[in-house]
C-alpha positions as CSV (number, residue, x, y, z in Angstrom):
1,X,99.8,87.7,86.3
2,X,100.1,90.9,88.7
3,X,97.2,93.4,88.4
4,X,97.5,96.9,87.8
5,X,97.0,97.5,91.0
6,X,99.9,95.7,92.5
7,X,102.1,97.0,89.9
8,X,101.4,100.4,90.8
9,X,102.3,99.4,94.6
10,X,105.7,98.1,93.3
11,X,106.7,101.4,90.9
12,X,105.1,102.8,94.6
13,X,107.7,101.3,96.1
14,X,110.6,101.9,94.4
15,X,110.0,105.3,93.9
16,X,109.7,105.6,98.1
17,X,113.0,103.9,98.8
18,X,114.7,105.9,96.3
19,X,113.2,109.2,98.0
20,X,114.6,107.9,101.2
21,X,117.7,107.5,99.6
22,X,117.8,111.2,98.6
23,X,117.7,111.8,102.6
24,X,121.1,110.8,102.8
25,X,122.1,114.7,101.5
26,X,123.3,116.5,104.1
27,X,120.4,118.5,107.1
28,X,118.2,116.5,105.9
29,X,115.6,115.2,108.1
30,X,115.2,111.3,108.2
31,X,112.4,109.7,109.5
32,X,112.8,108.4,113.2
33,X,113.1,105.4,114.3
34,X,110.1,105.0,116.8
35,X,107.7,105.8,114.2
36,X,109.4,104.0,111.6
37,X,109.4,101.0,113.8
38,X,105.4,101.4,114.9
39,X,104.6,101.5,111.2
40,X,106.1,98.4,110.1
41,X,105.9,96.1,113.5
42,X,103.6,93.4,113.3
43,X,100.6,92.2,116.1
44,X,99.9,88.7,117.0
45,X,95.9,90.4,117.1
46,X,96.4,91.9,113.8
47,X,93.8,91.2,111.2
48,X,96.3,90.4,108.4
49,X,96.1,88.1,105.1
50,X,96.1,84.6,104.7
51,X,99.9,82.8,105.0
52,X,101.3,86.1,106.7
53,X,104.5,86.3,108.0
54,X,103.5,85.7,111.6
55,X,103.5,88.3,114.6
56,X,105.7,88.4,117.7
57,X,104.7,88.2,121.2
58,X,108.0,87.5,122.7
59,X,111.4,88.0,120.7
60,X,114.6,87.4,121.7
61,X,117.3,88.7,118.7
62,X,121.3,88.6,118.4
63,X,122.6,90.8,115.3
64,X,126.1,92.1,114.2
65,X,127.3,94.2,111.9
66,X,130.2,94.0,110.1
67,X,133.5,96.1,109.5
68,X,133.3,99.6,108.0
69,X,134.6,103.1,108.1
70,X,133.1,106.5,109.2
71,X,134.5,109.8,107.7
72,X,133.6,112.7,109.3
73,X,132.5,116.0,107.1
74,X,136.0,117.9,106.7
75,X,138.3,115.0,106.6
76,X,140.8,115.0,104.3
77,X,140.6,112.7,101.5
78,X,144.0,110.6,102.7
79,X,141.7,108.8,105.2
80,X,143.9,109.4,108.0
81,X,141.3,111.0,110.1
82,X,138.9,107.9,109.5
83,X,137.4,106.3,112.0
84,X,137.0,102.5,111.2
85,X,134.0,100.2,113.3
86,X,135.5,96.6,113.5
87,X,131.8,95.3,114.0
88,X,128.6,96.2,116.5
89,X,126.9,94.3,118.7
90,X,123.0,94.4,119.0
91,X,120.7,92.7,121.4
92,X,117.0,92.7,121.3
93,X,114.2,91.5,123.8
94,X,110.6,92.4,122.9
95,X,107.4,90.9,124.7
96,X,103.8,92.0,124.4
97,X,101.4,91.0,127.0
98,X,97.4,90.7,126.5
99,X,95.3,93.1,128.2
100,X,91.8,92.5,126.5
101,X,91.8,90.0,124.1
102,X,87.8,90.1,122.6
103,X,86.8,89.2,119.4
104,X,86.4,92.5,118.2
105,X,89.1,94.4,120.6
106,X,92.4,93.5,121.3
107,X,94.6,96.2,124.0
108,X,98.3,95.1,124.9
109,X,100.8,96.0,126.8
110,X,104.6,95.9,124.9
111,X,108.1,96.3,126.6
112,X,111.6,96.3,124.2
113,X,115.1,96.2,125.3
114,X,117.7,96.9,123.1
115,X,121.5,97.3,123.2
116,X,124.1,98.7,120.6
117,X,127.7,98.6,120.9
118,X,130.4,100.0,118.6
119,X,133.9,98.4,118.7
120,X,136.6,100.7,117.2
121,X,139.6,99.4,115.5
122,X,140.9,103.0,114.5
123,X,139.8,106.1,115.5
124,X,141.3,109.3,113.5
125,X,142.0,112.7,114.8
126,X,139.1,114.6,113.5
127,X,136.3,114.3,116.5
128,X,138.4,111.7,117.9
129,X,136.6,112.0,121.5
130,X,133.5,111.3,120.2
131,X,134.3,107.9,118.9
132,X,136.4,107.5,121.9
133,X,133.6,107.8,124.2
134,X,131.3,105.5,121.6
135,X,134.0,102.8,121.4
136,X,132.8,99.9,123.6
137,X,130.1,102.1,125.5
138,X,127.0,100.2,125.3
139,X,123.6,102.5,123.5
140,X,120.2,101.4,125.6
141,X,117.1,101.8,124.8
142,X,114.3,101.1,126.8
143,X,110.7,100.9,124.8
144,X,107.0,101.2,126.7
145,X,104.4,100.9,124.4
146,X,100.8,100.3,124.4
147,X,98.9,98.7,121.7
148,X,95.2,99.0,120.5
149,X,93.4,97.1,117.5
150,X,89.2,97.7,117.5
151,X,87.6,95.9,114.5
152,X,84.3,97.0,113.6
153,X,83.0,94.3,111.3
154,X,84.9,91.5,109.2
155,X,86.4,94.5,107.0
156,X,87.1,97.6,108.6
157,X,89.5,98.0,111.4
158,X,91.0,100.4,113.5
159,X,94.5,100.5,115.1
160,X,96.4,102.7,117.3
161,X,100.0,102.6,118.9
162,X,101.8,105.2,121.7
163,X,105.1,104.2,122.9
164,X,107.9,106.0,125.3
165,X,111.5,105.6,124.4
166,X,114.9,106.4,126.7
167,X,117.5,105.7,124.7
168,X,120.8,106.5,126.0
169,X,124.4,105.4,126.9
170,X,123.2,105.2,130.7
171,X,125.3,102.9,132.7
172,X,122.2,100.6,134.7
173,X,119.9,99.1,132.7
174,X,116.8,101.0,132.8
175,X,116.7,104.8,132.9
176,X,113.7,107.5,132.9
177,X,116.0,110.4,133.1
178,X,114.0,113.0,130.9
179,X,117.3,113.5,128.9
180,X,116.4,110.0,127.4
181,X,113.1,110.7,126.3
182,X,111.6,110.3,123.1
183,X,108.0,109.4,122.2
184,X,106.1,108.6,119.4
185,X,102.1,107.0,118.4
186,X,100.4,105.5,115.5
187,X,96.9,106.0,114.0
188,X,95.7,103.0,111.4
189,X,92.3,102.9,109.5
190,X,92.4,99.8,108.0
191,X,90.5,97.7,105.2
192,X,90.6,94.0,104.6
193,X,87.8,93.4,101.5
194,X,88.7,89.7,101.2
195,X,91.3,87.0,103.0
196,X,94.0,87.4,100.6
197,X,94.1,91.4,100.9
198,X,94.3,94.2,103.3
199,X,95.2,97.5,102.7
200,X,95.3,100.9,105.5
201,X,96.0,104.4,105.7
202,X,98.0,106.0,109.0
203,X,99.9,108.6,110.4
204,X,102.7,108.4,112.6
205,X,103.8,111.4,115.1
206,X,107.6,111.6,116.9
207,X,108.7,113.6,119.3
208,X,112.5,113.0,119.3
209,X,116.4,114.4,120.1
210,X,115.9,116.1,116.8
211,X,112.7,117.3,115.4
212,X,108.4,116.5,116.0
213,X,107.4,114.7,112.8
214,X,104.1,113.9,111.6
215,X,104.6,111.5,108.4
216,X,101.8,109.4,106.4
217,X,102.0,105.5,105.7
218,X,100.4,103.2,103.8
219,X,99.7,99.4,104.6
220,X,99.5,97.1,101.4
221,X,99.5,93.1,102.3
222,X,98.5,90.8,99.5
223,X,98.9,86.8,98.8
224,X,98.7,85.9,95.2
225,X,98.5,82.1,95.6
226,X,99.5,79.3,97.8
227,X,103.5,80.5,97.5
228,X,103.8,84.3,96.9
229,X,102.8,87.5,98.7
230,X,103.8,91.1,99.4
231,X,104.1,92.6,102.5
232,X,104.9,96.4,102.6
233,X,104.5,99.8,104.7
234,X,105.2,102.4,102.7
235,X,107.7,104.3,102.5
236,X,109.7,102.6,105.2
237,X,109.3,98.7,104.0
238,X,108.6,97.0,100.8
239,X,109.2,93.1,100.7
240,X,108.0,90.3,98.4
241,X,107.4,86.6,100.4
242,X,107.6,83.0,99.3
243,X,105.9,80.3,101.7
244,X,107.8,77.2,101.5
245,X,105.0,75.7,103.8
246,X,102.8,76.3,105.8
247,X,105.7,76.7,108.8
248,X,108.6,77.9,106.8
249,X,108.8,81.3,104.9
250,X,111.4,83.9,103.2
251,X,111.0,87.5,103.1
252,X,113.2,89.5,100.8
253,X,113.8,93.4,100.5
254,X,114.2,96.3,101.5
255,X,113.1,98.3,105.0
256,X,114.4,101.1,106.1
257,X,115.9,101.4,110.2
258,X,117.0,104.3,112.3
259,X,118.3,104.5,115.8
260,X,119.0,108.2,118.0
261,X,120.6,107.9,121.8
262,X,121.9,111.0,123.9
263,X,125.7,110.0,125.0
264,X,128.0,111.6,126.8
265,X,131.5,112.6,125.1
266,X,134.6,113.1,127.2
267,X,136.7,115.7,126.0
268,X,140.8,115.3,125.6
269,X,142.1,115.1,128.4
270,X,144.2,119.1,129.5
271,X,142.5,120.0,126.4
272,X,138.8,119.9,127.1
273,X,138.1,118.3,130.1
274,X,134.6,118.5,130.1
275,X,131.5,116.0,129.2
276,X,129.4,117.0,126.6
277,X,125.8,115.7,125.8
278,X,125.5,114.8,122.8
279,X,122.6,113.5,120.5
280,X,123.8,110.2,118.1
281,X,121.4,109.1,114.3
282,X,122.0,106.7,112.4
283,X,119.7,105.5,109.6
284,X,119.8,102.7,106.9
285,X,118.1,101.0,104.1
286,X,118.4,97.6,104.8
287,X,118.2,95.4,101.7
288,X,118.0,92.1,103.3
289,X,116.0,88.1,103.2
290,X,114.5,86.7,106.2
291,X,113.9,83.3,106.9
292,X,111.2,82.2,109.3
293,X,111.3,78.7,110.4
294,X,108.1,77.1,112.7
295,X,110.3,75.0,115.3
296,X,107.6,73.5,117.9
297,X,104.4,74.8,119.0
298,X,104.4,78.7,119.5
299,X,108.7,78.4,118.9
300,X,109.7,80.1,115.5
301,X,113.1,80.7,114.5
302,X,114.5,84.0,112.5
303,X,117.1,84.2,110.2
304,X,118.3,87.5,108.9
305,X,121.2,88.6,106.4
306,X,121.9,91.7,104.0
307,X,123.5,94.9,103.3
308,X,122.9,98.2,105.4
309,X,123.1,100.9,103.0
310,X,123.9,104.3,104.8
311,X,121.5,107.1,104.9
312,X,122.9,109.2,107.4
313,X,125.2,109.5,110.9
314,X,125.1,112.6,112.8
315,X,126.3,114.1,116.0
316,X,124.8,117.2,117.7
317,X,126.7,118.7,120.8
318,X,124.2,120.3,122.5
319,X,125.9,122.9,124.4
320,X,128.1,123.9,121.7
321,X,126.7,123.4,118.6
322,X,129.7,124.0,116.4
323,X,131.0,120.7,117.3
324,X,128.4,118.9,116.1
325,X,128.6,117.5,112.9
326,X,128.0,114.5,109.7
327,X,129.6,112.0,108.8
328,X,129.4,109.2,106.1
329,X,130.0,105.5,106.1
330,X,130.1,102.4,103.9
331,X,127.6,99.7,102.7
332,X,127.4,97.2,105.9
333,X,126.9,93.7,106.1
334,X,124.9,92.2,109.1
335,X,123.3,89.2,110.2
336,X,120.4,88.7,112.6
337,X,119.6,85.5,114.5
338,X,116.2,85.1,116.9
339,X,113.9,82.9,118.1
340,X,110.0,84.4,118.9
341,X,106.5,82.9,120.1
342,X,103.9,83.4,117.9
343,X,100.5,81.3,118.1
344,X,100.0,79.2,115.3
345,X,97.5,76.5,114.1
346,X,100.4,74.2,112.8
């Protein structure tokens, strides 16, 4: 039997998601993905609950997902001025590197890599050079973060997070062109009364393409016995796990995911032959299971599948701002395959 008080985290839950799912209505403001991101990611120093799902101190992460269409705002309803994604590739490399590593204060260092890459197999007539320039282009993002957890006693803990972004259709690798810049920290107080339960209170702060946002979180990890547990951030991810054993575990439910770049869009050619910058969002709920598999030693494997359900796409010209516009897309399968390092007792 649940008690109340994890029933009231579960209406909790499903009461957040659906409020994110109202942000799909057009100007509204999604959360961003930086802070999103710091609120749910999980430290290899982190005080957690007992049969966690296990933190990451080096991933390494192939995903795709699968075929859908994007209609701009004003197409016409034939769906000739549809644009349609045959699939997109996404990479991910993550490592965080101990800096102090005390019992009671534990300072990293953290680098991400990531790449995006749309491939078109139509692209309409309505903002046509925009998915022109996006088609086969690869996204980068480049992530510097620094990461600080200071407990003061077996129950009470402290964490904080700060993290630079340049994200960015840049040709090299790396970039720190100020065009590319976002940034974004994290602020836990956090409370663990007994093994099998830790709860926390945050804020998260972003300064991105699009807005500053200051938004509230809330922590809630709980194991119920030897098999089932809860892990959730709220509002941004809510998921129930099952332990098979002590070195294989499924997580299953719903997180929500954003990515923002600044690209470049060619104009048509003797029409507009200029580049615009533009700023690119995109942002998901992700209703998915995630299989964690303990191959050898530190050596996990991740598997990942589910449906991306669209929250919202938009594109802001910023030199002329009556190009930019919304757009809307449909449900999107993915899968995710990694491996990470994580120490473990097994």
């Amino acid at each position: 039997m649940l008690y109340s008080f994890e029933i009231k985290i579960i209406l909790f839950a499903c009461f957040t998601l659906q409020g994110l799912a109202l942000l799909a209505q057009p100007d509204a403001q999604t959360p961003h993905g930086d802070g999103a991101e710091l609120a749910k990611e999980r430290l290899f120093c982190q005080p957690g609950v007992s049969n966690s799902s296990k933190g990451r101190g080096l991933l390494l992460q192939y995903s795709s997902v699968g075929n859908y269409s994007i209609k701009p705002e004003g197409g016409s309803s034939d769906g000739l001025n549809n644009s349609n994604v045959s699939y997109v590739d996404q990479l991910t490399a993550k490592i965080k590197i101990p800096l102090v590593n005390a019992p009671s204060l534990k300072v990293l260092l953290g680098y991400e890599y990531g790449a995006e890459t749309y491939h078109f197999n139509q692209i309409g007539e309505l903002h046509g050079d925009v998915f022109r320039s996006l088609d086969g282009s690869t996204l980068r993002a480049n992530k510097y973060s620094l990461y600080l957890t200071k407990s003061f006693d077996e129950k009470y803990y402290f964490g904080a997070r700060l993290r630079a972004a340049y994200r960015g259709d840049y040709g090299q690798g790396m970039s720190f062109d100020s065009r590319y810049a976002s940034y974004s920290g994290l602020a836990i107080f956090g409370v663990k009364p007994r093994p099998d339960m830790e709860w926390g209170i945050g804020l998260t702060y972003s300064d991105n393409f699009f807005s500053k946002q200051v938004l509230p979180f809330v922590l809630y990890n709980r194991t119920f016995n030897d098999r089932w547990g809860v892990e959730a951030v709220l509002p941004v991810q809510a998921m129930a796990r099952y332990n098979f054993s002590p070195g294989s575990m499924l997580l299953f439910g719903a997180e929500y995911q954003s990515q923002s770049y600044a690209i470049d869009v060619s104009g048509r050619s003797g029409v507009d032959p200029t580049v615009h910058p533009y700023y690119f969002k995109h942002s998901e709920i992700a209703l998915k299971a995630s299989f964690d598999q303990h191959l050898y030693s530190w050596l996990w494997l991740n598997l990942e599948a589910g449906m991306q359900l669209p929250l919202q796409m938009r594109f802001d010209d910023t030199v002329l701002p009556a190009n930019s516009f919304q757009a809307t897309s449909g449900a999107q399968p993915f899968f995710r395959l990694g491996l990470f390092l994580s120490p473990t007792d097994l």
